[in-house]
C-alpha positions in Angstrom: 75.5 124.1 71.4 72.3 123.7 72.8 70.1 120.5 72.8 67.7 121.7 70.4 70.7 122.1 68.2 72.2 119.1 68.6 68.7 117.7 67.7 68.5 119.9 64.8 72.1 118.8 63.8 71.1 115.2 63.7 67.6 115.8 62.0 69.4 118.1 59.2 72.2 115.1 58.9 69.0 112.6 58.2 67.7 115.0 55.7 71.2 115.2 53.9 71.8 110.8 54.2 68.2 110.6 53.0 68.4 112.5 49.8 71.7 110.8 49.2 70.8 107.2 49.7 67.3 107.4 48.0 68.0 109.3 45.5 71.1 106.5 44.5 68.5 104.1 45.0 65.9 105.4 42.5 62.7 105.7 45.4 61.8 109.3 44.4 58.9 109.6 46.4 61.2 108.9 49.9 63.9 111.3 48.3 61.6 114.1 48.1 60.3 114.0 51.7 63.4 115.8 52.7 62.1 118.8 50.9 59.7 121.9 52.2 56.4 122.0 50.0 58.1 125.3 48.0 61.9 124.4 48.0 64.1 125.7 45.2 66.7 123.4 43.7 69.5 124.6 41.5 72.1 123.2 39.3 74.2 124.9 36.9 71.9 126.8 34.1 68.4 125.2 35.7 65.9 126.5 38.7 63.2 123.6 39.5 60.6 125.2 42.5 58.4 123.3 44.6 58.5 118.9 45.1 56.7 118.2 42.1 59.3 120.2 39.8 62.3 119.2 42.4 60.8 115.4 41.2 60.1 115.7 37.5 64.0 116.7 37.5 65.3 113.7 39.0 63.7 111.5 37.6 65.3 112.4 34.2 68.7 112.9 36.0 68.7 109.0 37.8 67.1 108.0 35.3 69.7 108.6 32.6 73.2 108.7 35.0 72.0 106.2 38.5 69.7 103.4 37.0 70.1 103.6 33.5 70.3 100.2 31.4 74.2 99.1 31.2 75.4 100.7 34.0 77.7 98.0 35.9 77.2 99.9 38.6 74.5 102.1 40.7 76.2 105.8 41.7 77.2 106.3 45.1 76.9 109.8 46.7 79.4 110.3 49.5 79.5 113.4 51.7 82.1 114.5 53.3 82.9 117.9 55.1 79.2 119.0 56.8 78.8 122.6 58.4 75.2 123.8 59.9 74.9 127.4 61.1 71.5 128.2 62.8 70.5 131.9 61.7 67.1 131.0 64.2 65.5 128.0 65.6 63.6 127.6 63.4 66.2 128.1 59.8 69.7 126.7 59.3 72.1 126.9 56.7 75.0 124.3 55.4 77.1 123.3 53.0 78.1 119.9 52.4 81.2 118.4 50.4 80.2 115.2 47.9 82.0 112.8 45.6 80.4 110.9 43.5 81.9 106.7 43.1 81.0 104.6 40.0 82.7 101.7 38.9 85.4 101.9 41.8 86.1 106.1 40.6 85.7 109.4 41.9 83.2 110.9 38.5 81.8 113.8 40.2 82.9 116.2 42.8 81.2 119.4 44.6 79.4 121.5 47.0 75.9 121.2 48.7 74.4 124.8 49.7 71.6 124.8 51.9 68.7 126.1 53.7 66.8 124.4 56.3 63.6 125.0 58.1 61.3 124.1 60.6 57.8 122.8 58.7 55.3 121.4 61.1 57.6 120.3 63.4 60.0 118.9 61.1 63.4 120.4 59.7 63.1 119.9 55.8 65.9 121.7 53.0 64.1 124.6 51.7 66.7 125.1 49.2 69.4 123.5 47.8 72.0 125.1 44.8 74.6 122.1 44.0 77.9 123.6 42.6 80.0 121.2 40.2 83.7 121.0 40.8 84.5 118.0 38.8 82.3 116.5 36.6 83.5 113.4 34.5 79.7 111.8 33.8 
């Protein structure tokens, strides 16, 4: 591994934390500065393109599941397993293993899949398709 990798690796791991811990959080506007200006996001039946779609999205989702009135507790994303392959120096893929905790249990489990590039300087997730393994929301 080279040392623009291992600062790659640690700027991509930011990006991944980031989107996690904001988006649990409800502070959309940090959450979506992970993202390039034209990323894709997919889950399960739905295609949102570009940060303004990406947004809209979660809102509704955190809304509803994260922040929504009752809940005795805020969600907790937790990844786990992390793998970054460079295809160039400038673009990365990964996957990334997540449970979801509420109220002391495991409600969701599944896979991150990811693209990563290099936008002005900075490594931002380009494209993210989130596959549901367990899904008890």
């Amino acid at each position: 591994m080279t040392n623009d990798e291992a600062i790659a690796r640690a700027a991509i791991a930011h990006l991944q934390t980031t989107y996690n811990a904001k988006g649990d959080h409800g502070k959309f506007d940090e959450m979506m500065t992970v993202f390039a200006p034209d990323a894709v996001f997919e889950v399960p039946g739905e295609r949102h393109e570009g940060v303004a779609a990406i947004e809209a999205y979660m809102r509704g989702v955190l809304a509803n599941a994260t922040l929504a009135p009752g809940k005795s507790s805020p969600a907790r994303h937790n990844l786990t397993t992390r793998q970054v392959e460079f295809i160039s120096p400038e673009e990365a893929t990964g996957i990334s293993l997540f449970l979801l905790i509420r109220d002391g249990e495991i409600v969701q489990t599944g896979v991150y899949f990811d693209r990563y590039a290099l936008v002005n300087g900075e490594w931002k997730m380009s494209y993210r398709r989130v596959k549901m393994e367990v899904d008890r929301v």
